[in-house]
N, C-alpha and C positions, 0 to 999 in steps of 0.2 A: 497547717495540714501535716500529718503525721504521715511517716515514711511507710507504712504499708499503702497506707490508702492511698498514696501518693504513685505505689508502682502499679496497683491495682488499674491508674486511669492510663499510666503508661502499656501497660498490658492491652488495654480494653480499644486504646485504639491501637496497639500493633497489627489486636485481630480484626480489627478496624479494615487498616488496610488490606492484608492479605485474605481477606474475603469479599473482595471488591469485584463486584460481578465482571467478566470479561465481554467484551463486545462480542455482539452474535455474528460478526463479518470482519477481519481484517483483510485487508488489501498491501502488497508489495510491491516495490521495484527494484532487480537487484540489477547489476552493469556484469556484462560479460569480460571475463577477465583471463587473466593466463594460466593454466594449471600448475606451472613453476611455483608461484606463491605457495601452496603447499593445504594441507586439508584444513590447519584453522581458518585460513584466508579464501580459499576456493572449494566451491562443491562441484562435483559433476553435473552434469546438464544436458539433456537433449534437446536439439535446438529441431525446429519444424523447418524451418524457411532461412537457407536452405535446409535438408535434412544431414546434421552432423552432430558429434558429441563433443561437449567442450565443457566449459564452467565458467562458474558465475561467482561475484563475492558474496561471503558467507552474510555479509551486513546488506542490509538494504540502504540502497542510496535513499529511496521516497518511501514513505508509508501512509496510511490512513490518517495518521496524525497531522500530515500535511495537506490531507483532502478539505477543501469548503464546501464545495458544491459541486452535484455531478447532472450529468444529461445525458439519459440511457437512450438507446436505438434500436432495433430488430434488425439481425443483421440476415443478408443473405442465405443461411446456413442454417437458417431457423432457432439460433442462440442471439445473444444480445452483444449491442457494442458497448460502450460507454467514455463518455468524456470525463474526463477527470479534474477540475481547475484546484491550484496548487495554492497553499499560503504564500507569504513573501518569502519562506525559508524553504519551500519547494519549490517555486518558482526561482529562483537563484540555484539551488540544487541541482533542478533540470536542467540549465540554462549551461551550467559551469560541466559538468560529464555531458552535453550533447557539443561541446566546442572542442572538447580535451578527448572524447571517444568515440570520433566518427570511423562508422566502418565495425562499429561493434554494436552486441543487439541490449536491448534492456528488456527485461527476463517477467512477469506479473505475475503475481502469486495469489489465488485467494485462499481464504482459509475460512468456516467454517465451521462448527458445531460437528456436521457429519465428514469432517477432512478438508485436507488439500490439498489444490490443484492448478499444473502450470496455466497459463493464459498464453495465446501466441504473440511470440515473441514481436516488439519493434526494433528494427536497426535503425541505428540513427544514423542519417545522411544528409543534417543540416542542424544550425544552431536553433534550437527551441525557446524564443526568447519571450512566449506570451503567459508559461507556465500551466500549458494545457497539452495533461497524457493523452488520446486518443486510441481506446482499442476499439477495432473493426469488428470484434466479436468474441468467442469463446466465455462468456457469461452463461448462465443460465437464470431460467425465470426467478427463480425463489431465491439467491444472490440478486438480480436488480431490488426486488422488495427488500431486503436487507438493508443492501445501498439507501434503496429510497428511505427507508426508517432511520437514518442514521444522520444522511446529509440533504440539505436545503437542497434545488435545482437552481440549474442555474436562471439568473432573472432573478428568485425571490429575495427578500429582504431578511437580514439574517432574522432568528428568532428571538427575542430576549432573552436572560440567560434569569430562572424563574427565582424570587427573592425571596429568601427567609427571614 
């Protein structure tokens, strides 16, 4: 193989990847943390419950990456709740910031096509050791459908992964 043709395949999948569709729904966890750490490490944050301002780390501890399966609910407030259940590396994740920061809240984020927006917050006030997030609510309809399009519920059997 000759050396153009050669950067041409190099090329062809660079834009390969960087035109790799983006999920129509990401989901976050970020841990409430101390505003000393400083702007790369903490953002500001308004907390709901109770009402105060504080921050959060810039990195999420959990993401969508760690999601398998969820199980949404209709919550009292006429939004949705939804369960979360975590791979082995969220599941350990959770497990390890719900023993090392109890008394502090973990922060949901969804995001989006048309934006994003915080989810109310959980404090955590025991070890989480089954690796299942639970929000009471702040979903809305057209995010569960997302969810639903993305991840299994819980119960089903995962999907095959489709063979070429």
């Amino acid at each position: 193989m000759n050396a153009p043709r050669f950067s041409l395949l190099i090329l062809a999948a660079i834009a390969g990847v960087a035109m790799a569709r983006k999920p129509a729904l990401t989901v976050r966890f970020h841990l409430e943390t101390v505003g000393a750490a400083g702007p790369p490490f903490a953002l500001p944050a308004k907390f709901r419950n109770p009402p105060r301002d504080g921050f959060i780390a810039s990195v999420a501890s959990i993401s969508d990456r760690n999601i398998v399966a969820i199980h949404p609910a209709p919550a009292a407030d006429g939004t949705w709740g939804c369960a979360f259940k975590l791979d082995q590396s969220g599941k350990f994740a959770l497990e390890t910031l719900s023993r090392e920061h109890r008394g502090s809240s973990l922060v949901g984020f969804v995001s989006t096509k048309t934006g994003t927006h915080q989810l109310p917050e959980l404090l955590i006030d025991r070890p989480v050791t089954d690796g299942i997030i639970y929000l009471p609510g702040g979903l809305t309809e057209a995010e569960i459908v997302a969810l639903r399009k993305r991840f299994k519920l819980f119960g089903q059997p995962a999907t095959p992964a489709p063979r070429r």
